[in-house]
C-alpha positions in Angstrom: 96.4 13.4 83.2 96.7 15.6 80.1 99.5 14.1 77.5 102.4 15.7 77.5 104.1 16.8 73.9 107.7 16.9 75.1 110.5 14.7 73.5 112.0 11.7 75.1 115.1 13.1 75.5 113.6 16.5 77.1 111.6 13.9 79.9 115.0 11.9 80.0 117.0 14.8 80.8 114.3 15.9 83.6 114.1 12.6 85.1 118.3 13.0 86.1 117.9 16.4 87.4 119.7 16.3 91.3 120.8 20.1 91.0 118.6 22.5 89.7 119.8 26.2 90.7 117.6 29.4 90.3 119.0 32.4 89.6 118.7 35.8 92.4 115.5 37.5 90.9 117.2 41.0 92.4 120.9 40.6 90.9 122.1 42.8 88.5 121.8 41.3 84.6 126.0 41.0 84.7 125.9 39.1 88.7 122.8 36.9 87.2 124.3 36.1 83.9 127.4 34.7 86.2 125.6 32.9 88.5 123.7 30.8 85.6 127.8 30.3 84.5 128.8 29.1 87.6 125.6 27.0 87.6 126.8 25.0 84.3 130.1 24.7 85.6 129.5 23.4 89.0 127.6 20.0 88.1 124.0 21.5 87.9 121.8 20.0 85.7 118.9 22.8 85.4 119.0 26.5 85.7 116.2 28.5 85.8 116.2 32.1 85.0 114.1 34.4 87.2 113.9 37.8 87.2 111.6 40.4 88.4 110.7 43.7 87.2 113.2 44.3 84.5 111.8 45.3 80.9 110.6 42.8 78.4 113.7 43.4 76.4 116.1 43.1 79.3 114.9 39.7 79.8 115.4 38.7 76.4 118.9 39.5 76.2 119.6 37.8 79.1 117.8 34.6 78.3 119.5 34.6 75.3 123.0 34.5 76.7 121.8 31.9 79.1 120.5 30.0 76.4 124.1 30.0 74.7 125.8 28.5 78.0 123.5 26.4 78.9 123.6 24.8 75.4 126.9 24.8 75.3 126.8 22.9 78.8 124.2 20.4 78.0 122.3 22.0 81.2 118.4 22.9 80.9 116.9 26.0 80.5 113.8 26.9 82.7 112.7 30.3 82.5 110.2 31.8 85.5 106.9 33.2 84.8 107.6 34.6 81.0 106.5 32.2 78.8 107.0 34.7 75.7 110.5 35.2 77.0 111.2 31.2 76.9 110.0 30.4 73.7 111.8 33.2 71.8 115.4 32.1 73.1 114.4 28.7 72.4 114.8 28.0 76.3 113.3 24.3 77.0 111.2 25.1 79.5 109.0 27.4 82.1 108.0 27.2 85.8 104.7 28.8 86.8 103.9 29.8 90.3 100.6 29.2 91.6 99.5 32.8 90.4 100.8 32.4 87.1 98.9 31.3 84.1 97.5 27.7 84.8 99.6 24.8 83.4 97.0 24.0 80.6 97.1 27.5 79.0 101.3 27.5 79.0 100.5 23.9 77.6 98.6 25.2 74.8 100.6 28.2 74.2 104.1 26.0 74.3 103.0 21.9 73.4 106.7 21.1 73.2 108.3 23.5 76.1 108.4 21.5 79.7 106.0 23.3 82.4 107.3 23.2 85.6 104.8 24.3 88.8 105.1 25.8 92.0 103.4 23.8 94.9 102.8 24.4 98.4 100.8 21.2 99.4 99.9 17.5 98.7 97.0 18.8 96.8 98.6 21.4 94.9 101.2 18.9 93.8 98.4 16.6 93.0 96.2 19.1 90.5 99.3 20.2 88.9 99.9 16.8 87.7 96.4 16.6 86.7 97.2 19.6 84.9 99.7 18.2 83.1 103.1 19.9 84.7 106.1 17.8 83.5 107.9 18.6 86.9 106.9 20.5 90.2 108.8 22.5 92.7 108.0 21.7 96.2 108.5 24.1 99.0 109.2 26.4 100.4 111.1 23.3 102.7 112.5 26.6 104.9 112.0 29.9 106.1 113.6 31.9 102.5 113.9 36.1 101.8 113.5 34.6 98.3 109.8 33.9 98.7 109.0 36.2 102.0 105.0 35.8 101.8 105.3 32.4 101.5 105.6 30.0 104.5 108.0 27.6 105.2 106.0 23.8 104.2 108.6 21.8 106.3 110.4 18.1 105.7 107.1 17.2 106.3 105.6 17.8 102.6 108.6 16.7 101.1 108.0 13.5 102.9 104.3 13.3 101.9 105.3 14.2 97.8 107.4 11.3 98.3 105.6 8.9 99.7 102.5 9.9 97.0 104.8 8.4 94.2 104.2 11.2 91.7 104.8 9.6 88.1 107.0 12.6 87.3 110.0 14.8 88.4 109.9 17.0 91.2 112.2 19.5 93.2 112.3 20.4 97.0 112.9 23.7 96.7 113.3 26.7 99.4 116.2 28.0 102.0 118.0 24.6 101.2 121.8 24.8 101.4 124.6 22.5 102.4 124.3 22.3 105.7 120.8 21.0 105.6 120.7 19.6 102.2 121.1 15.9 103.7 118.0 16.3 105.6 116.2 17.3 102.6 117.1 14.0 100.8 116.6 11.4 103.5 113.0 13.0 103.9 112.5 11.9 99.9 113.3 14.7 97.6 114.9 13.5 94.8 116.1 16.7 93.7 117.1 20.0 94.9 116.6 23.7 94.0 118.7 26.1 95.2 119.4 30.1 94.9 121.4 31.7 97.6 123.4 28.7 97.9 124.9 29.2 95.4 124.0 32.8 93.9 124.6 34.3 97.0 128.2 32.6 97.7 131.7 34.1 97.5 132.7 31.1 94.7 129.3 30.3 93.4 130.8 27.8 91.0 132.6 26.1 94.1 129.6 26.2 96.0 127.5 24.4 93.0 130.0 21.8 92.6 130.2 21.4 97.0 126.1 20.8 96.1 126.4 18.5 93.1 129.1 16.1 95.0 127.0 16.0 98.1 123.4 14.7 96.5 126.2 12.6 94.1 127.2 11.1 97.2 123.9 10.9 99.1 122.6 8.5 95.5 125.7 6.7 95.6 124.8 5.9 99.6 121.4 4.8 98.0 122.3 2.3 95.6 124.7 0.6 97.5 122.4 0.3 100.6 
């Protein structure tokens, strides 16, 4: 597996990641910029920016005011797809779906930025650590209007990541919300990645720290077993 050039503290910070919430691609720059907000505030300890369709410049503005609160909350920065984008707010990572540029490319481009991957099977999961991803989502776990092309992978992938031992971070990922976030951990995730849950919700702060006290709890339940 390729070397990866991130700091210690960057892998450090991956390796606690339990709440990882993505931003609604289709929300307004103001609704967005409040959801990453919420986000920090709720217990989250990534946030990834994603966004489709709006000018270069656009996105740059908003990463930038991401970056700001999620500096000033200690939270990581992921931002989808635009690897120009992440690097010039200083964001401390991308993700890269399975059509984007390959990991090694963004690895070459970036040598210090964590690259997160997209991955729809064992074997995807698989390459993309040969590829040298520092962290992979896994998923779709459920049926999701967030990625409508995509189908739904099941409990059953998440089960067969886990039991695969990856050596690095990874995040179920896809129509996961409260009511069947529990399922989603006993079947191994270690993480979760989230959206609607939390973008979509009337309190999406609430709703992020409802998240973060429920895979809190789910650990806790862990270690004492």
């Amino acid at each position: 597996m390729p070397a990866t050039n991130i700091d210690t503290e960057k892998q450090r910070r991956l390796r606690r990641v339990r709440l990882y919430v993505v931003s609604d691609a289709s929300a307004p720059v103001a609704r967005a910029l409040a959801c990453v907000a919420a986000a920090c505030d709720g217990g989250a300890d990534a946030v990834q920016l994603r966004r489709k369709g709006d000018a270069g410049l656009t996105d740059y503005r908003l990463a930038e005011r991401c970056r700001e609160l999620t500096a000033a909350a200690g939270v990581l920065l992921i931002v989808n797809d635009r690897i120009d984008i992440a690097m010039a707010c200083a964001a401390d990572g991308v993700h890269l779906g399975q059509d984007d540029l390959p990991v090694a490319v963004a690895r070459r481009l970036w040598p210090e930025g964590i690259v997160g991957r997209s991955t729809h099977s064992v074997e995807q999961a698989i390459a993309a650590l040969g590829d040298g991803a520092d962290y992979l989502g896994v998923g779709p776990v459920f049926v999701t209007p967030t990625k409508p092309k995509t189908p739904a992978v099941g409990l059953e992938l998440v089960s067969a990541v886990a039991t695969a031992g990856l050596p690095i971070p990874w995040v179920a990922i896809g129509g996961i919300d409260r009511d069947n976030l529990s399922t989603v951990l006993e079947a191994g995730a270690p993480a979760v990645a989230v959206v609607r849950a939390v973008c979509a919700a009337d309190d999406p702060r609430a709703a992020a720290r409802e998240l973060r006290r429920l895979v809190d709890a789910r650990r806790s339940a862990e270690v004492m077993a």
